[in-house]
N, C-alpha and C positions, 0 to 999 in steps of 0.2 A: 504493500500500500504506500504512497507519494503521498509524503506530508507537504503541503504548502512552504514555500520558501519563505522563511520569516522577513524581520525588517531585516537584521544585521547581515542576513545573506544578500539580502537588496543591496545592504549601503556597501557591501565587499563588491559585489561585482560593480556596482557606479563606480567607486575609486578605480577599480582596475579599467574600467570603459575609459574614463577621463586618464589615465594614465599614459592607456594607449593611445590617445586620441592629442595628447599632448606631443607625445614623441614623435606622431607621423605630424602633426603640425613643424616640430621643428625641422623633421628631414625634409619637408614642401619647401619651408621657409628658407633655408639652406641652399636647395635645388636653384628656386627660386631666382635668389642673390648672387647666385653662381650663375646661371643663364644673363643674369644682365649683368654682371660683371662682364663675361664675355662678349655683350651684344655691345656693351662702350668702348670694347680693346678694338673688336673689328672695325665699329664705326671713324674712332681715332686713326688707326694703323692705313685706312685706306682713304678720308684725308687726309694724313701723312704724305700716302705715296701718291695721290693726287695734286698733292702741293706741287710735291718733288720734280713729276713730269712733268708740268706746266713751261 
């Protein structure tokens, strides 16, 4: 017979959802900041070498 999941099994698994939900926020957030970090190297580097040729 399945007893009903009390509160404190509620509040266990909310912590563990928010925990996880925190961590993949930071790996997005990371990704993120990484993807345009690179989209200003590319944008800089080729007016750079558009300067350059001119």
């Amino acid at each position: 017979m399945n007893t009903p999941p009390s509160d404190s099994d509620w509040a266990k698994l909310d912590i563990l959802l928010k925990n996880k939900d925190e961590n993949l926020n930071k790996k997005i957030n990371l990704c993120v900041s990484a993807v345009l970090l690179l989209g200003v190297f590319i944008v800089v580097f080729a007016f750079f070498i558009v300067a350059l040729f001119k």
